[in-house]
PDB file with SEQRES, HELIX, SHEET and CRYST1 records, atoms N, CA, C and O in Angstrom:
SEQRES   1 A   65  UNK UNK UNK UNK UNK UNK UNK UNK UNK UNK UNK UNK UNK          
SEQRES   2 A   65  UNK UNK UNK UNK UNK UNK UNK UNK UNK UNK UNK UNK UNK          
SEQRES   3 A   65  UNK UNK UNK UNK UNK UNK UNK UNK UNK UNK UNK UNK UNK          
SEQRES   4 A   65  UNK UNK UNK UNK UNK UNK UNK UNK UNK UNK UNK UNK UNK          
SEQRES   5 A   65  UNK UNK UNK UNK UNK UNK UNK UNK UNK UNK UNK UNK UNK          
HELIX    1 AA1 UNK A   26  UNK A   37  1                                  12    
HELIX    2 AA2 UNK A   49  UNK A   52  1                                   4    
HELIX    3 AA3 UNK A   62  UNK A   64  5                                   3    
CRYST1    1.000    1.000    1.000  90.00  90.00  90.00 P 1           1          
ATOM      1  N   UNK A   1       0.424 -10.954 -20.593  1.00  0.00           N  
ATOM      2  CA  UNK A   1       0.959 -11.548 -19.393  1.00  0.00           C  
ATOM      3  C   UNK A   1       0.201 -11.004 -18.183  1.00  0.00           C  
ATOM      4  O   UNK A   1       0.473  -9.824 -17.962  1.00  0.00           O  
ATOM      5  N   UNK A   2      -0.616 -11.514 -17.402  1.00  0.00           N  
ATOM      6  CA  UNK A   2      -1.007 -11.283 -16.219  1.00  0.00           C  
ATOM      7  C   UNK A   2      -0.143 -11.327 -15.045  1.00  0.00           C  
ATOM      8  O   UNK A   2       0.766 -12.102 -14.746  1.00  0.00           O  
ATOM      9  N   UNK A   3      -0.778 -10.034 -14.282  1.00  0.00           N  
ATOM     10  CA  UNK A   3       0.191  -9.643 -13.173  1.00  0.00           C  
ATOM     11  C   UNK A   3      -0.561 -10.256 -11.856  1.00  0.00           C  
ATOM     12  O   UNK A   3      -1.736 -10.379 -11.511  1.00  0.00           O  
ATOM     13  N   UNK A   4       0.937 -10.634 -11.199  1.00  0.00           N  
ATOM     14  CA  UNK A   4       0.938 -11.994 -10.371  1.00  0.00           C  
ATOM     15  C   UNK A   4       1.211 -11.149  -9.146  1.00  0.00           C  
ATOM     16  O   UNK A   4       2.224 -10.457  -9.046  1.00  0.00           O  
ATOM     17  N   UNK A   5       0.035 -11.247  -7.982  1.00  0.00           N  
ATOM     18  CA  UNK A   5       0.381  -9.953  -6.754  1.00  0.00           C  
ATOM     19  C   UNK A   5       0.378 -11.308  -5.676  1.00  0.00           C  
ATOM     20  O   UNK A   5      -0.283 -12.337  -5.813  1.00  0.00           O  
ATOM     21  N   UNK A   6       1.339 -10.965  -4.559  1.00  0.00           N  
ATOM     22  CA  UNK A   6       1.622 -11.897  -3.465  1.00  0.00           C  
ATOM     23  C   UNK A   6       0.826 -10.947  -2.090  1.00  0.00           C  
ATOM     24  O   UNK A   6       0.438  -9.784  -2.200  1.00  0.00           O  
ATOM     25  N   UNK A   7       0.753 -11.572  -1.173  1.00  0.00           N  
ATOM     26  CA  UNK A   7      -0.075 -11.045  -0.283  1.00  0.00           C  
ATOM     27  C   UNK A   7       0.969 -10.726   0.471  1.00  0.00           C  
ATOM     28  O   UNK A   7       1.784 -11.647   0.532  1.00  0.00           O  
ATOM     29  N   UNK A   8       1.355  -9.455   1.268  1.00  0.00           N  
ATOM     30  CA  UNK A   8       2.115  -8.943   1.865  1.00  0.00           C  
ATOM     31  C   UNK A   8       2.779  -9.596   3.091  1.00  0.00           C  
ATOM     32  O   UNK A   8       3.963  -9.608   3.426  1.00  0.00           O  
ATOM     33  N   UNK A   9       1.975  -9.994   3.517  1.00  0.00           N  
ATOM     34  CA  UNK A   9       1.907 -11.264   5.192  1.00  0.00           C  
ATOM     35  C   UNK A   9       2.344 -12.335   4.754  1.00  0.00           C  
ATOM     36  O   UNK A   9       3.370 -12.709   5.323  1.00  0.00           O  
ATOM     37  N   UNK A  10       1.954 -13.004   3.932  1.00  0.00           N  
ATOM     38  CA  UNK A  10       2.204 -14.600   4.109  1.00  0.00           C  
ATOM     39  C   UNK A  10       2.645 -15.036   2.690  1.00  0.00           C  
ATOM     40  O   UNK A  10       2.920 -16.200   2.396  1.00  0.00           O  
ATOM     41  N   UNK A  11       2.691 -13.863   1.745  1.00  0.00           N  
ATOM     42  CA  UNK A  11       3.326 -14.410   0.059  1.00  0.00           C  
ATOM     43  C   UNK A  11       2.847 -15.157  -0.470  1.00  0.00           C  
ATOM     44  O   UNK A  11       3.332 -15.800  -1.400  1.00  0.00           O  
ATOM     45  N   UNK A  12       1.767 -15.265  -0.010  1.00  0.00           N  
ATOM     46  CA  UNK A  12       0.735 -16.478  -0.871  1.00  0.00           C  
ATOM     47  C   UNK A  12       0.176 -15.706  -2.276  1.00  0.00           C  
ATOM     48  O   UNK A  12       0.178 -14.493  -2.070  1.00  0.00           O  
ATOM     49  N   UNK A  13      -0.180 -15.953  -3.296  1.00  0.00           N  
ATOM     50  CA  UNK A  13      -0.829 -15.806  -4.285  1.00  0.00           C  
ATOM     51  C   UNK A  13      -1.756 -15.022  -3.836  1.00  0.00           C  
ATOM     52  O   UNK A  13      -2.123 -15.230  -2.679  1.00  0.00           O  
ATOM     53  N   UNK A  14      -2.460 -13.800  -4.681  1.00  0.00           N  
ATOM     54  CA  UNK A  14      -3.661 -13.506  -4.294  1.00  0.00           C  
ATOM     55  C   UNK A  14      -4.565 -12.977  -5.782  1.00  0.00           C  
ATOM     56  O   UNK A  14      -4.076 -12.745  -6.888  1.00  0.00           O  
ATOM     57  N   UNK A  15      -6.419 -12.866  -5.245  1.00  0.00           N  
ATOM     58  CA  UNK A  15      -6.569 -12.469  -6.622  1.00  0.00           C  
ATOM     59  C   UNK A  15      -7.042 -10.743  -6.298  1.00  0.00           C  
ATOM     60  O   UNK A  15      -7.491 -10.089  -5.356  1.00  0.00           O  
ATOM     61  N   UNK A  16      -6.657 -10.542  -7.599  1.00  0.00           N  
ATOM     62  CA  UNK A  16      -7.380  -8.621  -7.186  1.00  0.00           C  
ATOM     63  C   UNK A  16      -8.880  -8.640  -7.023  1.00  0.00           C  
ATOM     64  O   UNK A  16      -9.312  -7.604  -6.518  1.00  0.00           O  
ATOM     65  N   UNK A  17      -9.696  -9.461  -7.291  1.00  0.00           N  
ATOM     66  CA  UNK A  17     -11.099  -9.021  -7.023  1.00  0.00           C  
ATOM     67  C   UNK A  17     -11.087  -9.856  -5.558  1.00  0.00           C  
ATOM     68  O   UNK A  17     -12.050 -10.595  -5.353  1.00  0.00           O  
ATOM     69  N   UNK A  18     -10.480  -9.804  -4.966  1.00  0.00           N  
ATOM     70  CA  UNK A  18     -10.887 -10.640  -3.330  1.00  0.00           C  
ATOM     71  C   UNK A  18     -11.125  -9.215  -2.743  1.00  0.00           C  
ATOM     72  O   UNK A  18     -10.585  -8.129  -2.956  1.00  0.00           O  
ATOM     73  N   UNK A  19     -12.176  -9.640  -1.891  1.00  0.00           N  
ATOM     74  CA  UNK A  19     -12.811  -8.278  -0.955  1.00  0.00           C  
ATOM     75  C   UNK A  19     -11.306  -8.505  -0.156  1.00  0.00           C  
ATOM     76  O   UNK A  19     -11.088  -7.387   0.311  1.00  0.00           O  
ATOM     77  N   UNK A  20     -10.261  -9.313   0.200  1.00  0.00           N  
ATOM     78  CA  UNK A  20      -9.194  -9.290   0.834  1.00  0.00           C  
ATOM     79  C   UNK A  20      -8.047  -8.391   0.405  1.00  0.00           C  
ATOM     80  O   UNK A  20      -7.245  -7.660   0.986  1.00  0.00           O  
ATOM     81  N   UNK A  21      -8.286  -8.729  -0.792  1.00  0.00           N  
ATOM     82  CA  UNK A  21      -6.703  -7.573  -1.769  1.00  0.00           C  
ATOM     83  C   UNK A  21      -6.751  -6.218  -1.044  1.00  0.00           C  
ATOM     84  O   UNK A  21      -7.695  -5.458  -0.826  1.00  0.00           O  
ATOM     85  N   UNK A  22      -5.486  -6.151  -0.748  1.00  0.00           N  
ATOM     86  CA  UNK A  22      -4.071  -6.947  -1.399  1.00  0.00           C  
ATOM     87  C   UNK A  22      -3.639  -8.405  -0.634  1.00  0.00           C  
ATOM     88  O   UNK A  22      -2.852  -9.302  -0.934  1.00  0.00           O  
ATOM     89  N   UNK A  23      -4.512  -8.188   0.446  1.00  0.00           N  
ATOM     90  CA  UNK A  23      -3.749  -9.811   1.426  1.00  0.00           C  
ATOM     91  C   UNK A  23      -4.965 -11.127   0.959  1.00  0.00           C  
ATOM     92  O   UNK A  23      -6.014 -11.075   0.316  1.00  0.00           O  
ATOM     93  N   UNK A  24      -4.565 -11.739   1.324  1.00  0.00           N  
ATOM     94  CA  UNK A  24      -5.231 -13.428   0.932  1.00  0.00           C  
ATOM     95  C   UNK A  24      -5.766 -13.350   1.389  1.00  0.00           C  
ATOM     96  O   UNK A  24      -6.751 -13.373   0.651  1.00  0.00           O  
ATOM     97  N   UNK A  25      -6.342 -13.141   3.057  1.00  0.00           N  
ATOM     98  CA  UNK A  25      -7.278 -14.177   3.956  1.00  0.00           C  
ATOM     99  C   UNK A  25      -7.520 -12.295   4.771  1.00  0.00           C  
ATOM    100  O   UNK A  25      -6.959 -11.203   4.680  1.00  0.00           O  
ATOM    101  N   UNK A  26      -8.414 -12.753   5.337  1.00  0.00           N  
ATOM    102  CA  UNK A  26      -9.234 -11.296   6.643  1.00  0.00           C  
ATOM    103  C   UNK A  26      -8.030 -11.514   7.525  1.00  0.00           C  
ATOM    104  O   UNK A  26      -7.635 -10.575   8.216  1.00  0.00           O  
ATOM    105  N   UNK A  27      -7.185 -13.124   7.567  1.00  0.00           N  
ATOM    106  CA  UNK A  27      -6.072 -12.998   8.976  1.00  0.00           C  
ATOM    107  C   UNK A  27      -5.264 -11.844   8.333  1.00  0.00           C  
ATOM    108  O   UNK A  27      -5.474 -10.680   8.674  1.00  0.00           O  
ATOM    109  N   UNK A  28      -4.393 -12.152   7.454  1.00  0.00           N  
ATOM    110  CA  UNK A  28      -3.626 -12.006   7.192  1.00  0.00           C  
ATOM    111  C   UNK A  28      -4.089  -9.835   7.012  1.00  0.00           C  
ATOM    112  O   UNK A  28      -3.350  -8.960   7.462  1.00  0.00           O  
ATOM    113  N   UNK A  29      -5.000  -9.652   6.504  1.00  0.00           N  
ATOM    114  CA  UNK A  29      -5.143  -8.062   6.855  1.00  0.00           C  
ATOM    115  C   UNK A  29      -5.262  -7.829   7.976  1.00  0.00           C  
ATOM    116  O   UNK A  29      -4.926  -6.694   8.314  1.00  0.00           O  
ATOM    117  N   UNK A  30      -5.806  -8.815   9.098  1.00  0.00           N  
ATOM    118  CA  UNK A  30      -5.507  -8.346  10.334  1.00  0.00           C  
ATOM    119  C   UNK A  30      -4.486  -8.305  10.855  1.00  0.00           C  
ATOM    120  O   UNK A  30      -4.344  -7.401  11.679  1.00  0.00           O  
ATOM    121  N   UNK A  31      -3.775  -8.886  10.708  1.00  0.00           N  
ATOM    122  CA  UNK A  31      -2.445  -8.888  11.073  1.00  0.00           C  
ATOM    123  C   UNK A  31      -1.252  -7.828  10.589  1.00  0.00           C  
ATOM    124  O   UNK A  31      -0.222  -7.750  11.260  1.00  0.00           O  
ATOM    125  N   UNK A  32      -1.388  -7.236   9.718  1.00  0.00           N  
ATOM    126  CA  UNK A  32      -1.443  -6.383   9.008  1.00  0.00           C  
ATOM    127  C   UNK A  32      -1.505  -4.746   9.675  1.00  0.00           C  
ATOM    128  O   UNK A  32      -0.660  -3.861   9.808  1.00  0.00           O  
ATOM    129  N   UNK A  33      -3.026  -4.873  10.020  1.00  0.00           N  
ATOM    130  CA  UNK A  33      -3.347  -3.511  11.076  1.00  0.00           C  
ATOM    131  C   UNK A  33      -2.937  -4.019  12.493  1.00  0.00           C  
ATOM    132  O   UNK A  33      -2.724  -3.166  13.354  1.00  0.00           O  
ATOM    133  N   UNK A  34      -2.804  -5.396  12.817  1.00  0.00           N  
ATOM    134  CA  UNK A  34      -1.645  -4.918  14.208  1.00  0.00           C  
ATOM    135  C   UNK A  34      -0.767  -4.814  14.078  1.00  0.00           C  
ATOM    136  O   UNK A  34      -0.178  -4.758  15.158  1.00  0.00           O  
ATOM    137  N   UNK A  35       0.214  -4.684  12.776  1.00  0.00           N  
ATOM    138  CA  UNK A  35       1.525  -4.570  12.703  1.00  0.00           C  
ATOM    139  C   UNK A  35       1.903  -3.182  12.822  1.00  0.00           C  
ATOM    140  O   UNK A  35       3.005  -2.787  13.202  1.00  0.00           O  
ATOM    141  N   UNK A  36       0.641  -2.256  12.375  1.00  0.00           N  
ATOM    142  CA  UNK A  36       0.763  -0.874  12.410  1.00  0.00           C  
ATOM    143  C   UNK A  36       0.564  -0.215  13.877  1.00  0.00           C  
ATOM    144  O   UNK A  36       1.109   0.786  14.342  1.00  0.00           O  
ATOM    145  N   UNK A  37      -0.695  -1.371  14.651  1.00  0.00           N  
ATOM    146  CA  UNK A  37      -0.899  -0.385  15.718  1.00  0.00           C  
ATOM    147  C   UNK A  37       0.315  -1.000  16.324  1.00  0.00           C  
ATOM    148  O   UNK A  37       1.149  -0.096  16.375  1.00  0.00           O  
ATOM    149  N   UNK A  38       0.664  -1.758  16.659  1.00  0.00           N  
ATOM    150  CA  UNK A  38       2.163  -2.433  17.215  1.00  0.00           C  
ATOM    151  C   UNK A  38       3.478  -1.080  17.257  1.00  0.00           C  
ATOM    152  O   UNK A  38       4.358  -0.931  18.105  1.00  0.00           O  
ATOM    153  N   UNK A  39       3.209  -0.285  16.087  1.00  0.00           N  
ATOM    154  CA  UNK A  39       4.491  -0.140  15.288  1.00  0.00           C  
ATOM    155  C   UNK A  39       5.936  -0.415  15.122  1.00  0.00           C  
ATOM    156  O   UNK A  39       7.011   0.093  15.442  1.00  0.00           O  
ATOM    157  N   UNK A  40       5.437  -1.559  14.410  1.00  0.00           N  
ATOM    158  CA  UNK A  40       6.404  -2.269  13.518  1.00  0.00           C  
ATOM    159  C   UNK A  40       6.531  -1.430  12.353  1.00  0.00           C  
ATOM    160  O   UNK A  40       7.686  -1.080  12.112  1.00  0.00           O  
ATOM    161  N   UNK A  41       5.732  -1.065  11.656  1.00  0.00           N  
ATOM    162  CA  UNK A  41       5.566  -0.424  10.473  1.00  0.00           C  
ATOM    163  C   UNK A  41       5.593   1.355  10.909  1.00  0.00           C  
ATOM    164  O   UNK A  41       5.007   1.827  11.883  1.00  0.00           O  
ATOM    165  N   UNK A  42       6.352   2.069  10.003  1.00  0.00           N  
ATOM    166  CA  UNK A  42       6.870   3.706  10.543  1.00  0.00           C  
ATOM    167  C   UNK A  42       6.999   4.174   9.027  1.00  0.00           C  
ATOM    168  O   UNK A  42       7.408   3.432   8.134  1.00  0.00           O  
ATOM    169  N   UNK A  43       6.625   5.414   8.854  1.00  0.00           N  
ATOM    170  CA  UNK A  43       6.791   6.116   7.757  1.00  0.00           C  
ATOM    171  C   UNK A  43       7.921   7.080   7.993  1.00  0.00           C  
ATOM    172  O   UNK A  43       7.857   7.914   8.896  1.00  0.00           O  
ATOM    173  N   UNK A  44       9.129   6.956   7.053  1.00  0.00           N  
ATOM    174  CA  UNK A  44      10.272   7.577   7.437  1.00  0.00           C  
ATOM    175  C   UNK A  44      10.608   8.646   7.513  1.00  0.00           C  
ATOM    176  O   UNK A  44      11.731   8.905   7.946  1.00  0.00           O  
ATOM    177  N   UNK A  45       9.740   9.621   7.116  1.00  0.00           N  
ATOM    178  CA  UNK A  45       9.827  11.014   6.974  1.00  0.00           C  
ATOM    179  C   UNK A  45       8.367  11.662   6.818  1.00  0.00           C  
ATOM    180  O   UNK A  45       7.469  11.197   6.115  1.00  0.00           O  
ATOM    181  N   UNK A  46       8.293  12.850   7.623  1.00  0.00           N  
ATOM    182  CA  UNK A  46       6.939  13.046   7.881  1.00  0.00           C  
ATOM    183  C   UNK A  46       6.697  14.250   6.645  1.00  0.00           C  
ATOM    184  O   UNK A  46       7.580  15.050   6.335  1.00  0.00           O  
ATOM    185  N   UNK A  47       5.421  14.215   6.053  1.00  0.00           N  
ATOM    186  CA  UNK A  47       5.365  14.661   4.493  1.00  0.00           C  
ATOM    187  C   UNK A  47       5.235  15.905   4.653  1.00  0.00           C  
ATOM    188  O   UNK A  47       4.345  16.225   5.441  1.00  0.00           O  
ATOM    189  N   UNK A  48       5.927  16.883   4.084  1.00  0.00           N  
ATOM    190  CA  UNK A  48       5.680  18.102   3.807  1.00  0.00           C  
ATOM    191  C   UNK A  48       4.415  19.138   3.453  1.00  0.00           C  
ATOM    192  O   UNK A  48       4.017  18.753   2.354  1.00  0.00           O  
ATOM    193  N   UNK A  49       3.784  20.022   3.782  1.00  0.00           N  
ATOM    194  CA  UNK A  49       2.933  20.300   3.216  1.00  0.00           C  
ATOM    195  C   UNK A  49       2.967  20.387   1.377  1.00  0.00           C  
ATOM    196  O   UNK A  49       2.127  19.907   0.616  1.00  0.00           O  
ATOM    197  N   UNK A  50       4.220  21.156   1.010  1.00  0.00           N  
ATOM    198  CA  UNK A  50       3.820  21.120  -0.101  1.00  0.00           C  
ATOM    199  C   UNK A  50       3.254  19.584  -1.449  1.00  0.00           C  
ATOM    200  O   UNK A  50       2.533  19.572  -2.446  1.00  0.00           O  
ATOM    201  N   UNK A  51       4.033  18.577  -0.750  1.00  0.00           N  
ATOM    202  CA  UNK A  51       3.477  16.751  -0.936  1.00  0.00           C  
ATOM    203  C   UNK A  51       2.178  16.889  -0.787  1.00  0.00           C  
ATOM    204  O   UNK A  51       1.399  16.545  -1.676  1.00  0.00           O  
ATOM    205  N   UNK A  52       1.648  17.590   0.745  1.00  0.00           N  
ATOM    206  CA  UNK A  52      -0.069  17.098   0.446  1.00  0.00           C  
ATOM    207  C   UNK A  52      -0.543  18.150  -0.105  1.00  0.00           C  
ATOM    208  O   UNK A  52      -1.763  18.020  -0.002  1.00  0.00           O  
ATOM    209  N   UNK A  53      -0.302  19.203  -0.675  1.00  0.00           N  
ATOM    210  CA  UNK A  53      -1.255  19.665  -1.468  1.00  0.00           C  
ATOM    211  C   UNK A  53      -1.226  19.340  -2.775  1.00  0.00           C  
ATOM    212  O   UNK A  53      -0.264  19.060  -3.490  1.00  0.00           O  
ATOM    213  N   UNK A  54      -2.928  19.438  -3.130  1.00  0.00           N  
ATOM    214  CA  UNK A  54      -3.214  18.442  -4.456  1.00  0.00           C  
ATOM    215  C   UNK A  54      -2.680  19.558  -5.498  1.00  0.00           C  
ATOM    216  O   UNK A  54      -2.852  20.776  -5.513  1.00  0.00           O  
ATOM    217  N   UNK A  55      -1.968  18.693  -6.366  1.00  0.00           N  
ATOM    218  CA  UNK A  55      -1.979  19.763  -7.450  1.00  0.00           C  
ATOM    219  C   UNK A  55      -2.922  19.497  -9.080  1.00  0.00           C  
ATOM    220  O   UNK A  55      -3.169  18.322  -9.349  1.00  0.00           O  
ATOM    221  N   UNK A  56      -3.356  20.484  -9.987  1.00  0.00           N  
ATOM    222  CA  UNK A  56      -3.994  20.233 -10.859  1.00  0.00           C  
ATOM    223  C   UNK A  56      -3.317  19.268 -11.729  1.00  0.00           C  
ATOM    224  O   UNK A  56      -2.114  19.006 -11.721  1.00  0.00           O  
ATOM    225  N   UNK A  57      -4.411  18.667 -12.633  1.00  0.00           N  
ATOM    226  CA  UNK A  57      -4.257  17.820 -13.692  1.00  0.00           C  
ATOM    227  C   UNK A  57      -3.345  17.829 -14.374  1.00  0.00           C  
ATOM    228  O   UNK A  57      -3.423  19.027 -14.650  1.00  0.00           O  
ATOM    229  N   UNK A  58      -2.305  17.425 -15.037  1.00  0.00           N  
ATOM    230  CA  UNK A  58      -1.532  17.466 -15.985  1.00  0.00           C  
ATOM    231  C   UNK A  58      -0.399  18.617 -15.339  1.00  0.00           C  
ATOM    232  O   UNK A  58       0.338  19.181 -16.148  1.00  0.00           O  
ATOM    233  N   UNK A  59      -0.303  18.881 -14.172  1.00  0.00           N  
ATOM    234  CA  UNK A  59       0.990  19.517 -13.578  1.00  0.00           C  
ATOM    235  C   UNK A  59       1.879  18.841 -13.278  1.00  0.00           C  
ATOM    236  O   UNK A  59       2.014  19.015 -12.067  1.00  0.00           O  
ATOM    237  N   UNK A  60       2.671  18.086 -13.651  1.00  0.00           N  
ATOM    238  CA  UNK A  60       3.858  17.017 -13.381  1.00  0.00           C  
ATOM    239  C   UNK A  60       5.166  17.435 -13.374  1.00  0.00           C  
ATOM    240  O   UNK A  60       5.571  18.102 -14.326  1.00  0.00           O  
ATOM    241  N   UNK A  61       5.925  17.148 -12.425  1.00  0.00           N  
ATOM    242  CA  UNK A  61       7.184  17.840 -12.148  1.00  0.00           C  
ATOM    243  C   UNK A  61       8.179  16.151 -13.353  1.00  0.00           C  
ATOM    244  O   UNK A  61       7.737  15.032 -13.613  1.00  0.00           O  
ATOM    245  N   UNK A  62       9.432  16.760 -13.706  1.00  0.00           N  
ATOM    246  CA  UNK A  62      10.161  15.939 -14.623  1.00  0.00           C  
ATOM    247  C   UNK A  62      10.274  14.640 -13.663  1.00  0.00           C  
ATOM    248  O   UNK A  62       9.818  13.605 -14.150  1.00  0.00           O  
ATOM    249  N   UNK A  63      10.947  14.544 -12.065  1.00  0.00           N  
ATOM    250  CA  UNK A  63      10.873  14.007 -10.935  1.00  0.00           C  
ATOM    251  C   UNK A  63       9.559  12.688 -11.112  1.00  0.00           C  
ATOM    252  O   UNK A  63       9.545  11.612 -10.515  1.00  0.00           O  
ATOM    253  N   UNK A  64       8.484  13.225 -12.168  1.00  0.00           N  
ATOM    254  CA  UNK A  64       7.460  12.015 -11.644  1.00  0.00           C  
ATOM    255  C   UNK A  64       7.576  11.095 -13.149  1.00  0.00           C  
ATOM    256  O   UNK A  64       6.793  10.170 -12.934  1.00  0.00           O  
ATOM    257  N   UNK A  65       7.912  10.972 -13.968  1.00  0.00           N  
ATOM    258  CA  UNK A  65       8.415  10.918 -14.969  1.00  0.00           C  
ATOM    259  C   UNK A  65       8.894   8.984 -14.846  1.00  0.00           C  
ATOM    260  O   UNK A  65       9.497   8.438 -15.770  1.00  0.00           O  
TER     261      UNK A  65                                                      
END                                                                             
């Protein structure tokens, strides 16, 4: 079964090898990055250091599971 990705903006169909993916069209990613510089779009909690540090290979907490 092939997986069926919609373009975030406008829900149109899209394909994964488009230099566009994940969005359909160059509008629709532009629109996209003005939604961010706009902010419309907010990340709800600002990440902890211990989140950005990388941890080694095969260290997985049960949580990622």
């Amino acid at each position: 079964m092939a997986v069926r990705w919609k373009c975030p903006i406008c829900k149109k169909d899209t394909e994964p090898l488009s230099k566009w993916f994940p969005f359909c069209s160059d509008r629709c990613r532009v629109l996209d990055l003005a939604n961010w510089a706009d902010e419309k779009y907010v990340i709800s909690r600002p990440a902890s250091s211990e989140e950005l540090r990388p941890r080694p290979a095969g260290d997985e907490d049960a949580d990622d599971l």
